[in-house]
C-alpha positions as CSV (number, residue, x, y, z in Angstrom):
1,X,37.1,62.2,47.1
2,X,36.7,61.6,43.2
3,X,34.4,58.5,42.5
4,X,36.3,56.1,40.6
5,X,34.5,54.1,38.3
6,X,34.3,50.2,38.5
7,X,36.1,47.6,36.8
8,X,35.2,46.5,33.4
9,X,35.2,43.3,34.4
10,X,32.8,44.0,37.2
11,X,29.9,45.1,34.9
12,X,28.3,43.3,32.4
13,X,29.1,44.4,29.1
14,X,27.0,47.2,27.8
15,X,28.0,45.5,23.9
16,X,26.7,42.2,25.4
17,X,22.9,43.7,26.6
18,X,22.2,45.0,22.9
19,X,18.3,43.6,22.4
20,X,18.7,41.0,19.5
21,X,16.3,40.7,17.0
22,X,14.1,37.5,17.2
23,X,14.3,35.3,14.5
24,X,11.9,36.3,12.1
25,X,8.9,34.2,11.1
26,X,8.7,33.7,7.7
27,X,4.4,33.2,5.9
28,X,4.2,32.2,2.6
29,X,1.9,35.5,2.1
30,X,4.5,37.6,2.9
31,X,7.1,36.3,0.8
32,X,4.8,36.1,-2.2
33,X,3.7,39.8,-1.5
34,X,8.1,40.6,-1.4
35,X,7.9,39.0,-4.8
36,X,4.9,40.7,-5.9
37,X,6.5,43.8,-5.2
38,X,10.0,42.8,-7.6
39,X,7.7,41.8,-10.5
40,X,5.1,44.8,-10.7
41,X,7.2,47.4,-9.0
42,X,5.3,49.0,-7.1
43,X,3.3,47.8,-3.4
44,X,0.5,49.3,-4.9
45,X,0.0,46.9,-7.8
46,X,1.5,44.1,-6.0
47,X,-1.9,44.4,-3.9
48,X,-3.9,44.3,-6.6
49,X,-2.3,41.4,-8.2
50,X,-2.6,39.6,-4.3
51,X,-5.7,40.5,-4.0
52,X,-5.0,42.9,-1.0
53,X,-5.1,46.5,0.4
54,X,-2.4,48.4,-0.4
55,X,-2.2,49.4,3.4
56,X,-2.2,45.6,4.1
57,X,0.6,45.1,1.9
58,X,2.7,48.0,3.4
59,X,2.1,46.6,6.9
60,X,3.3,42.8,6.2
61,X,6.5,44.4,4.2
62,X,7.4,47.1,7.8
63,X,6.9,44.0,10.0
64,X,9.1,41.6,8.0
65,X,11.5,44.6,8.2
66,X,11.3,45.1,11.6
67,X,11.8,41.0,12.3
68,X,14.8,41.3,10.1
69,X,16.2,44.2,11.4
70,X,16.4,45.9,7.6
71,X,14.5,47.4,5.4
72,X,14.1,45.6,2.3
73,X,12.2,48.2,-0.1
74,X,13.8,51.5,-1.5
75,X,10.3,53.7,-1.7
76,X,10.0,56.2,-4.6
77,X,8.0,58.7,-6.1
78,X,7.5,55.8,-9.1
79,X,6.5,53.0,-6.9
80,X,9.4,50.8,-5.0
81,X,12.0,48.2,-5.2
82,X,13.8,45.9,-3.7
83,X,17.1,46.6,-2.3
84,X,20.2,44.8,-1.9
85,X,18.9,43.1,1.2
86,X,15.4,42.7,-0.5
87,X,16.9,40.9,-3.7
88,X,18.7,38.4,-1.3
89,X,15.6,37.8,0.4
90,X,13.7,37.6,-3.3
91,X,16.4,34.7,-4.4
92,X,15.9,32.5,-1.7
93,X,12.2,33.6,-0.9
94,X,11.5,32.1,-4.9
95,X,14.1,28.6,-4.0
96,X,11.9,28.1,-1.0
97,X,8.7,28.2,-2.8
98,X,9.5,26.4,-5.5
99,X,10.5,23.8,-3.4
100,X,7.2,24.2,-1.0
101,X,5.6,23.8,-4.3
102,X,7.4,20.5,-4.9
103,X,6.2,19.0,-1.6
104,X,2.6,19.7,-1.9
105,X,2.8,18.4,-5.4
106,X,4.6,15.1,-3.5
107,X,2.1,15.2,-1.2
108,X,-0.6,15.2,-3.3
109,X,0.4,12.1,-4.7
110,X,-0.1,10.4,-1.8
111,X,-2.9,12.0,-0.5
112,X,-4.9,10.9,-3.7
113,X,-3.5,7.3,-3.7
114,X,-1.1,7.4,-6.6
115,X,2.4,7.2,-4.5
116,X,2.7,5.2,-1.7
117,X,3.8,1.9,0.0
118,X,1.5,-1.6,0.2
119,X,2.1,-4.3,2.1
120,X,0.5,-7.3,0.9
121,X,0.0,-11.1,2.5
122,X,-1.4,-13.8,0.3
123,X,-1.5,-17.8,0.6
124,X,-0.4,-19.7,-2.3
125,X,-3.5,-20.4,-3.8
126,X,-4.0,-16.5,-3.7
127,X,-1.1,-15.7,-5.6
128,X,-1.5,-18.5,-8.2
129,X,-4.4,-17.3,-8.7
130,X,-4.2,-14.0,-10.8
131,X,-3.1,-12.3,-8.5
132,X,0.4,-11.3,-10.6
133,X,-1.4,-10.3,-13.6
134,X,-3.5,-8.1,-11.0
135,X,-0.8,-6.7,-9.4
136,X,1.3,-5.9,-12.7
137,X,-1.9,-4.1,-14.3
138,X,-2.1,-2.0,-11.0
139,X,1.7,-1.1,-11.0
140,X,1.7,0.0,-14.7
141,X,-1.8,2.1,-13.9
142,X,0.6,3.6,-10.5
143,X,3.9,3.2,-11.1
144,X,4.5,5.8,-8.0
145,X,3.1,2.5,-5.5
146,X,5.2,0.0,-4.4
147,X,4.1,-3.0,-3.3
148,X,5.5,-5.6,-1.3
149,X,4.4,-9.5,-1.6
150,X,4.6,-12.0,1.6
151,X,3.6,-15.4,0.7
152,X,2.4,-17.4,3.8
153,X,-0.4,-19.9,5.0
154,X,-3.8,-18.5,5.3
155,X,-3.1,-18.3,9.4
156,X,0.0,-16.7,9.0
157,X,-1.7,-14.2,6.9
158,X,-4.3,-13.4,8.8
159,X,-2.0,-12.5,11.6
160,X,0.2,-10.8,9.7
161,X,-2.5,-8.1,9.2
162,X,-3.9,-8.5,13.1
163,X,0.0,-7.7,13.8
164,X,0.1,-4.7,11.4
165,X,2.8,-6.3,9.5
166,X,0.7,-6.2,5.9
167,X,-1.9,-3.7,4.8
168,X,-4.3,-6.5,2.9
169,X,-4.2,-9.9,2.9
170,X,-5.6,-12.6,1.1
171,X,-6.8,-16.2,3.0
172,X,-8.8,-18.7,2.8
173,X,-12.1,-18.1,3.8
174,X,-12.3,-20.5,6.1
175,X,-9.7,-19.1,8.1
176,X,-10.6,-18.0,11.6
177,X,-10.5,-14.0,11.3
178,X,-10.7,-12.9,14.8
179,X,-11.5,-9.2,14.9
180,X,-10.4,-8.7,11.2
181,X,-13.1,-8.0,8.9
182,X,-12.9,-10.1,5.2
183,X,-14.6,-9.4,1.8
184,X,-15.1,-12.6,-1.3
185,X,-12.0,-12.3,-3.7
186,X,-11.7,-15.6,-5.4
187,X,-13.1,-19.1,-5.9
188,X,-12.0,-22.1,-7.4
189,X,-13.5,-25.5,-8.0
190,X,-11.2,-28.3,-6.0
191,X,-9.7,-31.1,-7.8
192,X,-8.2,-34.7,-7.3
193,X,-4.4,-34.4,-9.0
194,X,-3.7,-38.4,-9.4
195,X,-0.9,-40.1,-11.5
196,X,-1.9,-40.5,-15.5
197,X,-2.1,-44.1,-15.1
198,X,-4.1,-44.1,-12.0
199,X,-7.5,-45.8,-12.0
200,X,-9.7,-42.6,-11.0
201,X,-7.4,-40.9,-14.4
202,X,-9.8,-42.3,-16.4
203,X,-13.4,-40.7,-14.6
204,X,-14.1,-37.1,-15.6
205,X,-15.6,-36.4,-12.3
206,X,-15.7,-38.6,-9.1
207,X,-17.2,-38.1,-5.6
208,X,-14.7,-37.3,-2.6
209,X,-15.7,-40.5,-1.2
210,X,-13.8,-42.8,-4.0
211,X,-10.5,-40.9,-3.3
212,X,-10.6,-42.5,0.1
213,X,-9.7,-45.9,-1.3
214,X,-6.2,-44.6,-2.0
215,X,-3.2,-42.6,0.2
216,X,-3.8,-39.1,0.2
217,X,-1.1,-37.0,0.6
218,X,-2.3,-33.1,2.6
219,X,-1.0,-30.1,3.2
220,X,0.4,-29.3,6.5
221,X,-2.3,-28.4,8.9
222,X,-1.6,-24.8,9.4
223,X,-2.3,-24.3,5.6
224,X,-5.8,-24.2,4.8
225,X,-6.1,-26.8,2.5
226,X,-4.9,-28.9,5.7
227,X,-8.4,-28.1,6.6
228,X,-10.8,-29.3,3.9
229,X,-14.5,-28.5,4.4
230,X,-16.7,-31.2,4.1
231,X,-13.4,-33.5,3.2
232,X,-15.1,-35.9,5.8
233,X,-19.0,-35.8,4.4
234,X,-21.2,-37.7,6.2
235,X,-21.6,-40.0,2.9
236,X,-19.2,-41.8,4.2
237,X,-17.3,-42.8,7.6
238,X,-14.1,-44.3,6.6
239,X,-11.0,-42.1,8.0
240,X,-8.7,-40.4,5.4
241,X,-5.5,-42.3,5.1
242,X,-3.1,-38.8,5.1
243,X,0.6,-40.8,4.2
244,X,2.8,-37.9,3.7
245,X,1.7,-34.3,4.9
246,X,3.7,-31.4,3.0
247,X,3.8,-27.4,3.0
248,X,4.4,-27.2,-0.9
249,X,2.2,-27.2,-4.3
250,X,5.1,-28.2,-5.5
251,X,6.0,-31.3,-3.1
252,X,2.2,-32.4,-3.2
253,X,2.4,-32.5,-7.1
254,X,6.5,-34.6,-6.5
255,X,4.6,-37.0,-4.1
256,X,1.8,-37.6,-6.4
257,X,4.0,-37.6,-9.6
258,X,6.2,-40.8,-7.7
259,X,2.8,-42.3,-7.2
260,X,2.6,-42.1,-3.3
261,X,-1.1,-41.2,-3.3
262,X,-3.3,-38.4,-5.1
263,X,-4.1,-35.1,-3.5
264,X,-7.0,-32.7,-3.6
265,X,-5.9,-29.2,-4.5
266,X,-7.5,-26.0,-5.8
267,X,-8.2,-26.3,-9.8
268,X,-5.9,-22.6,-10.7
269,X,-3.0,-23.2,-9.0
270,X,-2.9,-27.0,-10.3
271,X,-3.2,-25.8,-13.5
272,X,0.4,-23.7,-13.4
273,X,2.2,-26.4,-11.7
274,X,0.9,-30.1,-13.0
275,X,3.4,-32.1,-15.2
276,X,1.5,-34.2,-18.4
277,X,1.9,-36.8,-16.3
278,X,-0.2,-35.9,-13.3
279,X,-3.8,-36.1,-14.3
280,X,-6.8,-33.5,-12.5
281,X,-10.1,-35.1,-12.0
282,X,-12.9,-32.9,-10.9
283,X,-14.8,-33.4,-7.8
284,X,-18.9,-34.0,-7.9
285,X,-19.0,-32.9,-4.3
286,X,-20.8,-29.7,-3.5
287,X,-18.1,-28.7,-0.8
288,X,-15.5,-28.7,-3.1
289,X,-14.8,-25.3,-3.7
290,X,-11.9,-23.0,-2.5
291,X,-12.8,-19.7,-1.6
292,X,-10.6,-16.8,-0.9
293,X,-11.1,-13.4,0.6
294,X,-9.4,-10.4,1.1
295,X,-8.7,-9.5,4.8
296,X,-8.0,-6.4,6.3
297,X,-8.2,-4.8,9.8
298,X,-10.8,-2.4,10.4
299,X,-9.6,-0.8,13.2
300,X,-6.8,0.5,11.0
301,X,-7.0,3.0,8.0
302,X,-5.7,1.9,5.2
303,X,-3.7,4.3,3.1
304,X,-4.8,6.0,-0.1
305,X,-2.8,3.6,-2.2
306,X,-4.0,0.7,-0.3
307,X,-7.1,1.4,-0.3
308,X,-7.0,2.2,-4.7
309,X,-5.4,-1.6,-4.2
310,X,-8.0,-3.3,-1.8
311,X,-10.6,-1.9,-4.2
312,X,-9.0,-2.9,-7.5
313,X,-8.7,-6.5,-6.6
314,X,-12.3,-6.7,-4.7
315,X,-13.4,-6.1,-8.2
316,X,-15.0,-9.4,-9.8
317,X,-13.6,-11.1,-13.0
318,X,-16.5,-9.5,-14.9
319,X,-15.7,-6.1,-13.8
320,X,-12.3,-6.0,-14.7
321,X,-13.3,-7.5,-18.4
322,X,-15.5,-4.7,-18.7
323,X,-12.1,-2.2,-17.3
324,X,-10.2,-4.7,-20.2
325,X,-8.2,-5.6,-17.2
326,X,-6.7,-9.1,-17.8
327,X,-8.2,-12.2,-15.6
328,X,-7.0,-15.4,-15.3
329,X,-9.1,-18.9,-15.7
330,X,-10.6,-20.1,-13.2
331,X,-9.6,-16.8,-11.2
332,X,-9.7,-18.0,-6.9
């Protein structure tokens, strides 16, 4: 009895069980070896200008061929060329490095600090206190880095770098840091900011105790200048008489400029804001400073850019004159 054979539709379909050729893996070598090979025609040379064996040349070339399933050389008594197949491959072999290229050059930037993103956190004082003419002079030295300016208190800013939310900040250095570490930035004398025709207007300089015969008007007690140092010497033991507590330069100066008491702010800032009619009167006390440092987290590494940025504005006054940087007067 003749043995019929089975349905087609029993069987898997010999078409279907063909091997297919993995997809082939692609080195940079090899393509620039393919390349070689168009340019000097021959494998031969194409070593020499790769610095290879012409065996190892020849090897790389049959296993790309064999991943491709095609060849991609036409082999001569003269030396070789590419083929059809082989100038396809050599068009988008060169689009691919040139665009490789492009992205080390890219990354290059940042790796080296000159592209890049910065998150920066200062207090008021901080930014009224050349900081801007800081950050302009970095931005025209790297105009690849962009950097973005949070104002806040000095706490605020301090937890905006525990939290990861800024790269650097810059507080008052009497801020509580936690586990951040901190570095001096700034300092500026503190003054008395009084009305023009108020009786300590006509002192140069006065002790911290005088003030105390008058309203003062604070800054809200998160800010740091809610906090005075040494406001309360033991020189004297009278309480300060804080009438209006505010979280503005701009409201203390208002406040003061209506004649509701005097305030004691940081000598830079009070400079840019102050009216002719508000009159500054400098402090004898030895406490009366404002200093400012630069915080940043050292569990965290700071990115090539931030860390050109952090170093730039560590810098002293002095140093940047000597780097004909500009500086402001009195910088904080």
């Amino acid at each position: 009895m003749p043995i019929m054979p089975p349905e087609r539709n029993s069987l898997i379909d010999p078409m279907k069980t063909k091997p297919q050729a993995s997809t082939p893996r692609f080195d940079l070598l090899t393509l620039q070896l393919v390349l070689a090979v168009k340019a000097t025609g021959s494998v031969a040379r194409a070593a020499e200008t790769m610095n290879l064996t012409a065996s190892a040349v020849s090897k790389r070339i049959l296993e790309l061929e064999d991943q491709l399933g095609t060849a991609i050389l036409e082999r001569h008594s003269q030396g070789a060329r590419l083929n059809q197949a082989g100038l396809a491959l050599s068009r988008r072999a060169e689009s691919a490095l040139t665009e490789l290229h492009s992205l080390q050059h890219d990354m290059a930037d940042f790796t080296n600090g000159t592209s890049g993103s910065i998150r920066l956190a200062s207090n008021t004082s901080g930014l009224a206190c050349g900081l801007a003419d800081q950050l302009v002079s970095f931005n025209r030295q790297f105009p690849g880095i962009k950097i973005s300016v949070r104002e806040a208190t000095s706490t605020a800013v301090v937890q905006a770098v525990a939290d990861g939310w800024a790269d650097i900040g810059i507080a008052s250095a009497q801020t509580e840091l936690g586990a951040l570490s901190a570095r001096p930035y700034r300092s500026t004398p503190l003054v008395v900011a009084v009305p023009v025709n108020h009786p300590l207007a006509e002192q140069d300089a006065i002790h911290y105790a005088q003030t105390l015969a008058y309203p003062h008007i604070g800054r809200a007690a998160d800010s740091a200048l809610g906090r005075l140092p040494g406001a309360q010497a033991p020189a004297t033991q009278e309480e300060i008489s804080l009438d209006s507590l505010v979280t503005s330069f701009s409201a203390v100066f208002s406040l003061v400029r209506a004649g509701a008491g005097v305030a004691v702010v940081p000598l830079s800032p009070a400079q840019l804001i102050t009216a002719p009619d508000i009159t500054l009167v400098a402090l004898k006390d030895a406490w009366a400073k404002f200093d400012l440092c630069l915080v940043c987290d050292p569990g965290a590494i700071l990115s090539p850019a931030a860390g050109r940025l952090l170093s730039m504005l560590g810098r002293s006054p002095e140093d940047r004159r000597q780097n004909n940087q500009p500086t402001t007067t009195p910088a904080s």
